[in-house]
TORZA-609410 format. One record per residue (C-alpha): x, y, z; chain; residue in one letter. Coordinates in steps of 0.5 Angstrom, whole numbers, plus 500, padded with zeros to 3 digits. Example, Ala and Ser with C-alpha at 12.3 -4.5 7.8 and 13.67 -1.06 7.14 Angstrom:
+-----+-----+-----+----+----+
!  c1 !  c2 !  c3 ! ch ! aa !
+-----+-----+-----+----+----+
! 525 ! 491 ! 516 !  A !  A !
! 527 ! 498 ! 514 !  A !  S !
+-----+-----+-----+----+----+
REM end
This chain:
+-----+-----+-----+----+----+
!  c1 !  c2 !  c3 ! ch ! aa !
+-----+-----+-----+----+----+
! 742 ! 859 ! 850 !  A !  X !
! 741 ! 864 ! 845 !  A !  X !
! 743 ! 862 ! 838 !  A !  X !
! 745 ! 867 ! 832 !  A !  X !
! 745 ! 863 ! 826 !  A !  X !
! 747 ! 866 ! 818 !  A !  X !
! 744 ! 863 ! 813 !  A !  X !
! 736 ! 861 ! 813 !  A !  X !
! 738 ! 856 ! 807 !  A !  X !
! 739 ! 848 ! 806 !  A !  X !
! 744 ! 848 ! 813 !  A !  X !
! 740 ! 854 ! 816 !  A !  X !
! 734 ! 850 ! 815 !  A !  X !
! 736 ! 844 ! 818 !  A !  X !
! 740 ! 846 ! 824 !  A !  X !
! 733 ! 851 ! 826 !  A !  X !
! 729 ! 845 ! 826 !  A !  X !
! 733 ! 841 ! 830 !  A !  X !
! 735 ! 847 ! 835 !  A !  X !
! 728 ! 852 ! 834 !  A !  X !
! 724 ! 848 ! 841 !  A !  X !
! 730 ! 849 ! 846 !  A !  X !
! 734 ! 855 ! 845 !  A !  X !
! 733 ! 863 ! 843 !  A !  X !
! 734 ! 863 ! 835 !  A !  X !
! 735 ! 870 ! 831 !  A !  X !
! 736 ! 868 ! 823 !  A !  X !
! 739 ! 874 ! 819 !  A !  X !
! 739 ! 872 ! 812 !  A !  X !
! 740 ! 876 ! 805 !  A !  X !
! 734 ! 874 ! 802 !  A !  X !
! 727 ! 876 ! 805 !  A !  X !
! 724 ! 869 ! 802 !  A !  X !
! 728 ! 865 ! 805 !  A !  X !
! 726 ! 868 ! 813 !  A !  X !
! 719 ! 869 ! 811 !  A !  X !
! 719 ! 861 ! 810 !  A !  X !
! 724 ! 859 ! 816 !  A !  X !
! 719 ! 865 ! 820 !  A !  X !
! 712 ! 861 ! 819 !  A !  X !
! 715 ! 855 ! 821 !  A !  X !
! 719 ! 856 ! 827 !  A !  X !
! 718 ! 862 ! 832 !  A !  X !
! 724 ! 865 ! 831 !  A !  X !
! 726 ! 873 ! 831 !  A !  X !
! 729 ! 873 ! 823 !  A !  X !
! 733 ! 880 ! 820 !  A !  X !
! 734 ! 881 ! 813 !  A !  X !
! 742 ! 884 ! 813 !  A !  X !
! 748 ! 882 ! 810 !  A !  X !
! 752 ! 877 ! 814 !  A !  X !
! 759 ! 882 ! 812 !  A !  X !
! 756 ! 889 ! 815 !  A !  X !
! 757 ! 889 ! 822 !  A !  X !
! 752 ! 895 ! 822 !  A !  X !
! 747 ! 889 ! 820 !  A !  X !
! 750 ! 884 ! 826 !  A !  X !
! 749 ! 889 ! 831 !  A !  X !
! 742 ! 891 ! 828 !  A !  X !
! 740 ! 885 ! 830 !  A !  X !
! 742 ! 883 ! 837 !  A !  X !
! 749 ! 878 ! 834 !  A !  X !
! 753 ! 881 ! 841 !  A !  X !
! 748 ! 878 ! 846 !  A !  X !
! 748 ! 871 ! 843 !  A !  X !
! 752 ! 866 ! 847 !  A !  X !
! 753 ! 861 ! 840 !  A !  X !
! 755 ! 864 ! 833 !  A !  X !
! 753 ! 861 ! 826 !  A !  X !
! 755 ! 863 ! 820 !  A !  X !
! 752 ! 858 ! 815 !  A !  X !
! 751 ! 861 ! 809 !  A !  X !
! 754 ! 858 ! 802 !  A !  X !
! 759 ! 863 ! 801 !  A !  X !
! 766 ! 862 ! 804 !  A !  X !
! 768 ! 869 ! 805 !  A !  X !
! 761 ! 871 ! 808 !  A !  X !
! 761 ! 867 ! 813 !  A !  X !
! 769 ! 868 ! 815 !  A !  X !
! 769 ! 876 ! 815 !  A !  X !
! 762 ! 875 ! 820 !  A !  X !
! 766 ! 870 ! 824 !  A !  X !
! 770 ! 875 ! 825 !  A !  X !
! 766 ! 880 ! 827 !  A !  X !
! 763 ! 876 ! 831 !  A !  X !
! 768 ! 876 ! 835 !  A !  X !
! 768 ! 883 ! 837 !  A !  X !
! 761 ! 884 ! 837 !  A !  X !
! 759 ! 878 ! 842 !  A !  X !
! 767 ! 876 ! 845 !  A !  X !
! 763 ! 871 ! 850 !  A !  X !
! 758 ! 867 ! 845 !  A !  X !
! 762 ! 861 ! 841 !  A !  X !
! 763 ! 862 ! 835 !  A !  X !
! 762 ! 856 ! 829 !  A !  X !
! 763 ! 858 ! 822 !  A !  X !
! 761 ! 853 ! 815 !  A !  X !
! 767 ! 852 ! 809 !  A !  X !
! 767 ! 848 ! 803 !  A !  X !
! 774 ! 849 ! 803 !  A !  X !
! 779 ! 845 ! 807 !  A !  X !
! 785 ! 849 ! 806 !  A !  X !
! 781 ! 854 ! 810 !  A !  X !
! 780 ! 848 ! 816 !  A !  X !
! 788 ! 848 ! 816 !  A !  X !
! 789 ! 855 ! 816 !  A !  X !
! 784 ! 854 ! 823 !  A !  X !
! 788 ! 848 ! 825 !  A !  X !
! 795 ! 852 ! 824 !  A !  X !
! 791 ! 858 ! 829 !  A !  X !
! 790 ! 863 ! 823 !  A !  X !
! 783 ! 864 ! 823 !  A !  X !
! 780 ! 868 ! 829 !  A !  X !
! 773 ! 863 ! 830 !  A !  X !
! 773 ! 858 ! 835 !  A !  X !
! 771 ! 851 ! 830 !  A !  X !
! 771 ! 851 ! 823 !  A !  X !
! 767 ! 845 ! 819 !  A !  X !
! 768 ! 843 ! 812 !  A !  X !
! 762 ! 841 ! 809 !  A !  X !
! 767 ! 837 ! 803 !  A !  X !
! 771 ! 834 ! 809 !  A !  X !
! 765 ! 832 ! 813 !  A !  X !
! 761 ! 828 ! 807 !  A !  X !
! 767 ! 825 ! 805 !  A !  X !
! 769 ! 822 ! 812 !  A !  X !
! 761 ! 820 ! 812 !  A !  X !
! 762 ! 817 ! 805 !  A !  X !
! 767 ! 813 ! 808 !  A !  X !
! 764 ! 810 ! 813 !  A !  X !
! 759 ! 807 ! 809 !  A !  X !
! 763 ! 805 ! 804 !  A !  X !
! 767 ! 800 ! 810 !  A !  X !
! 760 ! 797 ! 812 !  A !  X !
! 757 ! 795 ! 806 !  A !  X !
! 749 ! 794 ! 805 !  A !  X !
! 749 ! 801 ! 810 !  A !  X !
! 745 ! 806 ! 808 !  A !  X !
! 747 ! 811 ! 813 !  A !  X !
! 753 ! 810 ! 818 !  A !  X !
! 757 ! 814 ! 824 !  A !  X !
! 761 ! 812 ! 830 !  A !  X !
! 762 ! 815 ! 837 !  A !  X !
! 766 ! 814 ! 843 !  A !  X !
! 773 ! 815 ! 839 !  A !  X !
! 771 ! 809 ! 833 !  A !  X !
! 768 ! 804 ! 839 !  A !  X !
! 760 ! 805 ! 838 !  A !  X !
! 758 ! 805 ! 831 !  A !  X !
! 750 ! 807 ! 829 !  A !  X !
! 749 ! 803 ! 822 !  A !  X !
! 742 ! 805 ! 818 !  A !  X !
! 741 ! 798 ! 813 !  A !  X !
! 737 ! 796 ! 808 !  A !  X !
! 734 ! 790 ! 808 !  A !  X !
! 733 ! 787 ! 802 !  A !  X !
! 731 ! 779 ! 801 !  A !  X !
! 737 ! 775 ! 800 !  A !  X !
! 739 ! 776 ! 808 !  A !  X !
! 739 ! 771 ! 812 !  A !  X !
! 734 ! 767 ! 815 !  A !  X !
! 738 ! 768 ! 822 !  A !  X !
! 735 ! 775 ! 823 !  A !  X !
! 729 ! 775 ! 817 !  A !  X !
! 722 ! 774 ! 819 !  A !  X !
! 724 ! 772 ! 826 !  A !  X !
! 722 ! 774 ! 834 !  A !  X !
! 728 ! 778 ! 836 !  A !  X !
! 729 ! 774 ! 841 !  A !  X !
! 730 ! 768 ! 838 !  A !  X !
! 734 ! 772 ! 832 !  A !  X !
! 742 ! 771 ! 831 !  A !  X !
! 743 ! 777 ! 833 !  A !  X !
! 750 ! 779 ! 833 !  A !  X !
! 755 ! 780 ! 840 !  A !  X !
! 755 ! 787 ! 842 !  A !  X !
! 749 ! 790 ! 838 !  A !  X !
! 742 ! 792 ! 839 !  A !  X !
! 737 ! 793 ! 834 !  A !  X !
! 735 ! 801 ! 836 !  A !  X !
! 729 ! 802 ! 830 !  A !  X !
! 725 ! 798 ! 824 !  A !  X !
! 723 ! 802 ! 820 !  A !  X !
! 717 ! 801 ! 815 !  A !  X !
! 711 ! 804 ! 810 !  A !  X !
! 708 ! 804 ! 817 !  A !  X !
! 713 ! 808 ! 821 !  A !  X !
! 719 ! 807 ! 826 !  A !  X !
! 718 ! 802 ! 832 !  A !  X !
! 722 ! 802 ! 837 !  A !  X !
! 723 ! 794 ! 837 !  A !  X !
! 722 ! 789 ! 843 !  A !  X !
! 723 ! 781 ! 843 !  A !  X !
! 716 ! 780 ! 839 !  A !  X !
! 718 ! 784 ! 833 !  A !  X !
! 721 ! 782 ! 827 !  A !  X !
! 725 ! 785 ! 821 !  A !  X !
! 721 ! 784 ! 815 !  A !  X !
! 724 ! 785 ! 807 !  A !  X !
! 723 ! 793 ! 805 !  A !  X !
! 724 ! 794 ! 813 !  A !  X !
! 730 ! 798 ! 814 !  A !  X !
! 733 ! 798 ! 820 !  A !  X !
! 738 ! 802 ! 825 !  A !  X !
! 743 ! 798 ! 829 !  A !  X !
! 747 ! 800 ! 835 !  A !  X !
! 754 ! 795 ! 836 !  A !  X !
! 761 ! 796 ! 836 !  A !  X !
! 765 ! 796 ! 829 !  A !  X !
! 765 ! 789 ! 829 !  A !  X !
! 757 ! 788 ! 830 !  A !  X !
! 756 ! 793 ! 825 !  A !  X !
! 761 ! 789 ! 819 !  A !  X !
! 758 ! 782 ! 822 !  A !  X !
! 750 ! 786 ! 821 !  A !  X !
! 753 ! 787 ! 814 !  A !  X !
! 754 ! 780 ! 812 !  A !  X !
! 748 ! 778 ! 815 !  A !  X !
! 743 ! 782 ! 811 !  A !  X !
! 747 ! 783 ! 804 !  A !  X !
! 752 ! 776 ! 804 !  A !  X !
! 754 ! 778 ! 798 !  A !  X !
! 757 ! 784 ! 800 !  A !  X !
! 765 ! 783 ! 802 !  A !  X !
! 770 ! 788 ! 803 !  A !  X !
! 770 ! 794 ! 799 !  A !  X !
! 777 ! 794 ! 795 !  A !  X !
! 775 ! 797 ! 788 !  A !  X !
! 771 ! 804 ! 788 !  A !  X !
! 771 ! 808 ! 782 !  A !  X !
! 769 ! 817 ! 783 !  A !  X !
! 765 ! 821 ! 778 !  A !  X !
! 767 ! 828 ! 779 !  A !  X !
! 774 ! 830 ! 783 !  A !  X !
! 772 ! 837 ! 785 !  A !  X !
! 772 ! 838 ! 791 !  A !  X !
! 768 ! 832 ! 795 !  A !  X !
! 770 ! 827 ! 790 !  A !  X !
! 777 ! 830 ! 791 !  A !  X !
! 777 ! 830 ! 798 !  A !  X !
! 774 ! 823 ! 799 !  A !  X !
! 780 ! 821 ! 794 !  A !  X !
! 785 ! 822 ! 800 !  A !  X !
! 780 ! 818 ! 804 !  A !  X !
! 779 ! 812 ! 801 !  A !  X !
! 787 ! 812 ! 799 !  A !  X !
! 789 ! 813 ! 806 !  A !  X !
! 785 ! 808 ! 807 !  A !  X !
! 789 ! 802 ! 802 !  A !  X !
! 782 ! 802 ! 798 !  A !  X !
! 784 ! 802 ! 789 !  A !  X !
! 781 ! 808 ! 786 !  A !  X !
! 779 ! 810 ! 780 !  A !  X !
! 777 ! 818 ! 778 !  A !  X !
! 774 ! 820 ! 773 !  A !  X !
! 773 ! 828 ! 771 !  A !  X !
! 770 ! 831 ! 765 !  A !  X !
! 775 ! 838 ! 766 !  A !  X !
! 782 ! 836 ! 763 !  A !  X !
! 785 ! 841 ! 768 !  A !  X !
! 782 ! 838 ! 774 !  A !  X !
! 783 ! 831 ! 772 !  A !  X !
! 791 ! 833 ! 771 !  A !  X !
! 791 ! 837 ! 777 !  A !  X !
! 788 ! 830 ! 781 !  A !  X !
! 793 ! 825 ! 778 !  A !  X !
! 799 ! 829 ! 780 !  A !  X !
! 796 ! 830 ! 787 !  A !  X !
! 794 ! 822 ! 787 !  A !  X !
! 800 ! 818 ! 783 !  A !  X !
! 797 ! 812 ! 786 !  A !  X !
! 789 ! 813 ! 783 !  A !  X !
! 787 ! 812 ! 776 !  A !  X !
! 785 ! 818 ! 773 !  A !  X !
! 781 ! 819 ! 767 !  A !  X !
! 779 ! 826 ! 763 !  A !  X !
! 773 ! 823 ! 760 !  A !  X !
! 764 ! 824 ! 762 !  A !  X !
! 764 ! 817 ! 764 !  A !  X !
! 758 ! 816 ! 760 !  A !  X !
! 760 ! 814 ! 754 !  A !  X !
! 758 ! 806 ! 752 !  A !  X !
! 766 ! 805 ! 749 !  A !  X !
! 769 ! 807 ! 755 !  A !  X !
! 766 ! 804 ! 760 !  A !  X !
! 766 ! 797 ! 757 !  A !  X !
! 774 ! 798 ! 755 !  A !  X !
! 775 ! 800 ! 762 !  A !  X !
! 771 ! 795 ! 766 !  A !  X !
! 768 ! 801 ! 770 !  A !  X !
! 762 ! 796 ! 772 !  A !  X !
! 767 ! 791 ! 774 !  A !  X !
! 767 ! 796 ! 781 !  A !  X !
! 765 ! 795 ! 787 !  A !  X !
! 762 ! 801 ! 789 !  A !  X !
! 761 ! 808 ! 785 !  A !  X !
! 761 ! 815 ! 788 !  A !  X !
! 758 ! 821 ! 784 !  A !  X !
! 760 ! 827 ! 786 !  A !  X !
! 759 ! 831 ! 780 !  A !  X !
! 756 ! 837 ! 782 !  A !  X !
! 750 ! 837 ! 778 !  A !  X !
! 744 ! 832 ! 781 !  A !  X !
! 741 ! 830 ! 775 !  A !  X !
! 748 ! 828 ! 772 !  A !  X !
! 750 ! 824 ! 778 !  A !  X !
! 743 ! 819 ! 778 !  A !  X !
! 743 ! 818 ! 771 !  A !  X !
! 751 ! 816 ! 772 !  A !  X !
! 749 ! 813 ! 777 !  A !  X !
! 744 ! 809 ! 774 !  A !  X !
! 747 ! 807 ! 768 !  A !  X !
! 753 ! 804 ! 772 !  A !  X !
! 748 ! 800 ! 775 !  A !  X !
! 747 ! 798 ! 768 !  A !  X !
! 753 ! 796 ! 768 !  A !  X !
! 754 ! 791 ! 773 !  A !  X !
! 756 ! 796 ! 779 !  A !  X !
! 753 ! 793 ! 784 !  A !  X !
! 753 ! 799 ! 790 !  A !  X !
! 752 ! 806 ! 788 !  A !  X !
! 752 ! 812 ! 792 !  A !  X !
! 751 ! 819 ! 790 !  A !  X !
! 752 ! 826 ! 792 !  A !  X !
! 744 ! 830 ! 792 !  A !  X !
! 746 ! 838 ! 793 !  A !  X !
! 738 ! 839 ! 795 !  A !  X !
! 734 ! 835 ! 800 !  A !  X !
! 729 ! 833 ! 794 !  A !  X !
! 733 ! 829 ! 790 !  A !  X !
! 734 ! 824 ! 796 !  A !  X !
! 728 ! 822 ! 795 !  A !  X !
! 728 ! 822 ! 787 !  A !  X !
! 736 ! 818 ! 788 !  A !  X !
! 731 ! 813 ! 791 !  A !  X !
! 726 ! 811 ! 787 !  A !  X !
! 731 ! 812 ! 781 !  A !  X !
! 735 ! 805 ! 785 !  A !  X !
! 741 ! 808 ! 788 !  A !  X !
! 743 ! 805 ! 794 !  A !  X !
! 745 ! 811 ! 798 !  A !  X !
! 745 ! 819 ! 797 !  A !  X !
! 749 ! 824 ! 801 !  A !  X !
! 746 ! 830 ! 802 !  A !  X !
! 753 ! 835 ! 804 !  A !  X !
! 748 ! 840 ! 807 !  A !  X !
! 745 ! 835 ! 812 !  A !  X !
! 752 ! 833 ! 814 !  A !  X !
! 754 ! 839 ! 815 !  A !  X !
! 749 ! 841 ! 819 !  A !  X !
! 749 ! 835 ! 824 !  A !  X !
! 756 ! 837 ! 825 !  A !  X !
! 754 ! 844 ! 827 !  A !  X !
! 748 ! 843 ! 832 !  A !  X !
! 752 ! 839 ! 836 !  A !  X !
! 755 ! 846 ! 839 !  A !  X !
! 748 ! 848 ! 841 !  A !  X !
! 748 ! 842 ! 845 !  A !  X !
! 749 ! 841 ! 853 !  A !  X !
! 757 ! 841 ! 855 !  A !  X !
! 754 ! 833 ! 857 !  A !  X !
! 753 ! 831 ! 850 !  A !  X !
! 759 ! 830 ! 846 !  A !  X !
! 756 ! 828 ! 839 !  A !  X !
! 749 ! 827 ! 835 !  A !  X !
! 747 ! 824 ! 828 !  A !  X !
! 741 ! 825 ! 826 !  A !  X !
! 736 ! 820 ! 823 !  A !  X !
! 730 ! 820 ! 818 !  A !  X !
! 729 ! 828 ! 816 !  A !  X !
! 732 ! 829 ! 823 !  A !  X !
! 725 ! 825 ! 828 !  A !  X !
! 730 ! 821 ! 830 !  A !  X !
! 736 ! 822 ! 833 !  A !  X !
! 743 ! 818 ! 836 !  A !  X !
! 746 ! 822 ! 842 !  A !  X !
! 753 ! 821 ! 847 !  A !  X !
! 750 ! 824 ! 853 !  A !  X !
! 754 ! 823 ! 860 !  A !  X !
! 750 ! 822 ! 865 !  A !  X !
! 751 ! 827 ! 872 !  A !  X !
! 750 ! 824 ! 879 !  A !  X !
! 743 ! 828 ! 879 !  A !  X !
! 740 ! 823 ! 875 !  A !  X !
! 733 ! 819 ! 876 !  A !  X !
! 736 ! 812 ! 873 !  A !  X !
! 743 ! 812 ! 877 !  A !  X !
! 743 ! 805 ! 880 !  A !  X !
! 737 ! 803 ! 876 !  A !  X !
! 738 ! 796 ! 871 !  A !  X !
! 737 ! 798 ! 865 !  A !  X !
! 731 ! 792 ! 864 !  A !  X !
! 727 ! 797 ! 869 !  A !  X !
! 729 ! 803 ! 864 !  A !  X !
! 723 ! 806 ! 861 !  A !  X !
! 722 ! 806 ! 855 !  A !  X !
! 719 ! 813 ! 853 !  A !  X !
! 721 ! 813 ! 845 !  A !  X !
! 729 ! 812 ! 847 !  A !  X !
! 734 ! 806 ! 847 !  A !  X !
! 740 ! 806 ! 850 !  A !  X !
! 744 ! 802 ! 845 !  A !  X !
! 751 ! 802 ! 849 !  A !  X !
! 755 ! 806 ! 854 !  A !  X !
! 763 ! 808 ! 855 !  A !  X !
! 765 ! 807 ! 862 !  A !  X !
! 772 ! 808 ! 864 !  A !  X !
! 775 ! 809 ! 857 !  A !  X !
! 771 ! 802 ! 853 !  A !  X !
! 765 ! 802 ! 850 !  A !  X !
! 760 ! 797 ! 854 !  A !  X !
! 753 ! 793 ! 851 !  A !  X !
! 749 ! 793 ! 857 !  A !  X !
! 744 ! 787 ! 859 !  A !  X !
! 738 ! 788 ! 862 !  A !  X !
! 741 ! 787 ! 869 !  A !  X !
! 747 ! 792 ! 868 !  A !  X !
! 746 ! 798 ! 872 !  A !  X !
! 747 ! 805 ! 870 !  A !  X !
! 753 ! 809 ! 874 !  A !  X !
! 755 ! 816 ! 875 !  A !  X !
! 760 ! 819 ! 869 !  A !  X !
! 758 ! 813 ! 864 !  A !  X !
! 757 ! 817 ! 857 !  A !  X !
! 751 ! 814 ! 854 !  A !  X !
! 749 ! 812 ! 847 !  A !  X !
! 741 ! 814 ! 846 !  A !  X !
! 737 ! 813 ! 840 !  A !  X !
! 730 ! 818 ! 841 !  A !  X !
! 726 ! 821 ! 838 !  A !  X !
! 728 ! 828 ! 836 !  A !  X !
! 722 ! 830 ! 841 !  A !  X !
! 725 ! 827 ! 846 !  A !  X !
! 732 ! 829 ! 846 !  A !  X !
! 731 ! 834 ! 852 !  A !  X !
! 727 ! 830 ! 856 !  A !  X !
! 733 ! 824 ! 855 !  A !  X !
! 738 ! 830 ! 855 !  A !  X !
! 735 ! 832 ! 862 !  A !  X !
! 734 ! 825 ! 866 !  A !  X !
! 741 ! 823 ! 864 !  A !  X !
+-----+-----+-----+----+----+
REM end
């Protein structure tokens, strides 16, 4: 496929990394650095050009491709290129990011002339939510319509002895589930019955919802249901994730340190606690009971505010902490600073968009460890070499079929279930693989 992507930024890197082995990548991009960077890593063609001339786009072969991306940061870049593309190249599929949702609406309402639009807000807010629904989760998303959930834990050394130091035959595994991948200091396994799940592991489960909060339970005891979560930020992600967890019946606390956005947000949600204040002070978290939460979110725009805010909730007594991280590096100083998930809305969103470069089988993708890992929903054709193949007899080859979706209903198969024609299958794989797995389903 030829792939026609603007933008060689965070979202632009992370979709050629997952795409640059299996598809003609061209890389159009303002800033000669940035295509330098991308063009010694991948073998890419690159053009420096501004996404809005459709001089630029024709210079640089857009009307040949057969998928479009406009990734930049700026919204209005990538609607005009969007817009061009579609006269420059009337057969490629074209996809462009936002960071507003009103834009989304206006596509949904047939107003824009793209054929996806993806909200990097409304995606890191759907993703927030999920984790916030299973506690002790690092990382979490569904498939098969909400039947299959893929949950990355933390195993910490309060979990239970069921699963803790056990054979994975002989663990209390919960119904419906498969342990995909332990992860260690030593690197990723994909495990058999003799591994075991060690504190400091972490670990990525496949299972249906209820696997998932029974997984949670055993590896985080004290967790519970999340009811109380207080926001810092309600800009556009904290705002977002705000009518999401509200429609979700969750209390909800935000605070904003602008007076006019904080009275913005209280009328728009009557039903939250807004607060006009940074949050930091000691008076005011101590008057307001801000550790007493079950869950802080910190989405202030600035990474350095949000670990420290983060880390002073802790403090506090806030015993689950998650924070947004604009840039890649901070995820690993969000980690060692003890915050228990970081978000990066980039990496969201270009998961959300490598999808489209996809074989028309593979409805969905998430992407796992910097992208070497990756979960798939692949359909499997009659052509397939394991059609009528039980799965115990499956080569491994680096993959792992956590479950399947047979005639609408998700299915977690045993050893001697049989793989059929037109079974839409949930793999776990390295990223490596992901054309050899898409190729034999």
């Amino acid at each position: 496929m030829k792939v026609f992507l603007i933008g060689a930024g965070q979202v632009g890197s992370t979709i050629l990394e997952a795409l640059h082995s299996e598809h003609e990548l061209t890389v159009l991009d303002t800033e000669q650095a940035r295509l330098q960077a991308v063009a010694d890593r991948y073998d890419v063609s690159t053009h420096e050009g501004d996404g809005t001339s459709r001089r630029d786009l024709s210079r640089a072969g857009a009307g040949a491709a057969d998928l479009f991306l406009a990734c930049t940061s700026r919204d209005e870049v990538n609607l005009v290129a969007g817009m061009f593309a579609r006269r420059e190249a009337p057969s490629a599929t074209t996809v462009i990011r936002t960071s507003n949702v009103e834009y989304l609406e206006l596509w949904r309402a047939g107003q824009l002339d793209v054929d996806f639009v993806v909200c990097s807000e409304l995606e890191t807010a759907h993703a927030i939510s999920r984790i916030i629904g299973v506690p002790a989760a690092r990382k979490t998303d569904v498939f098969a319509e909400g039947q299959v959930q893929i949950v990355e834990f933390a195993v910490e050394e309060g979990a239970s002895r069921d699963v803790l130091g056990v054979p994975l035959r002989d663990a209390g595994i919960p119904r419906n589930s498969k342990v995909a991948a332990i992860i260690s200091r030593s690197g990723t396994t994909l495990p058999g019955g003799d591994d075991v799940i060690a504190p400091g592991n972490r670990i990525v489960i496949i299972g249906s919802p209820q696997a998932a909060l029974e997984w949670s339970a055993l590896l985080a005891p004290e967790g519970g249901a999340v009811r109380d979560v207080v926001i810092f930020g309600a800009g556009r992600v904290g705002s977002q994730l705000a009518r999401v967890l509200l429609e979700q019946g969750i209390g909800l606390r935000l605070i904003e340190a602008s007076r006019e956005r904080a009275r913005r947000v209280a009328e728009a949600f009557p039903k939250a606690r807004v607060y006009n204040t940074t949050g930091l002070e000691p008076d005011f978290l101590e008057r307001e009971r801000i550790g007493q939460a079950q869950a802080g979110i910190f989405a202030m725009g600035d990474d350095a505010r949000n670990q420290y805010a983060a880390t002073l909730a802790k403090v506090r007594g806030v015993p689950f902490t998650i924070a947004i991280a604009s840039e890649a590096a901070s995820e690993a100083a969000f980690d060692l600073a003890r915050v228990d998930v970081a978000v990066n809305p980039r990496r969201v969103t270009a998961e959300e968009i490598v999808r489209f470069a996809l074989d028309p089988r593979t409805k969905q993708v998430a992407m796992l460890e910097g992208n070497r890992y990756e979960v798939l929903d692949v359909t499997t054709r009659e052509s397939s070499r394991y059609i009528g193949t039980a799965f115990r007899d499956m080569p491994v080859h680096g993959a792992l079929i956590g479950a399947i979706v047979r005639n609408g209903s998700a299915v977690f198969p045993h050893g001697g279930d049989v793989l059929e024609v037109g079974d839409r299958v949930i793999v776990f794989t390295e990223a490596a693989n992901v054309p050899w797995v898409v190729e034999a389903l």
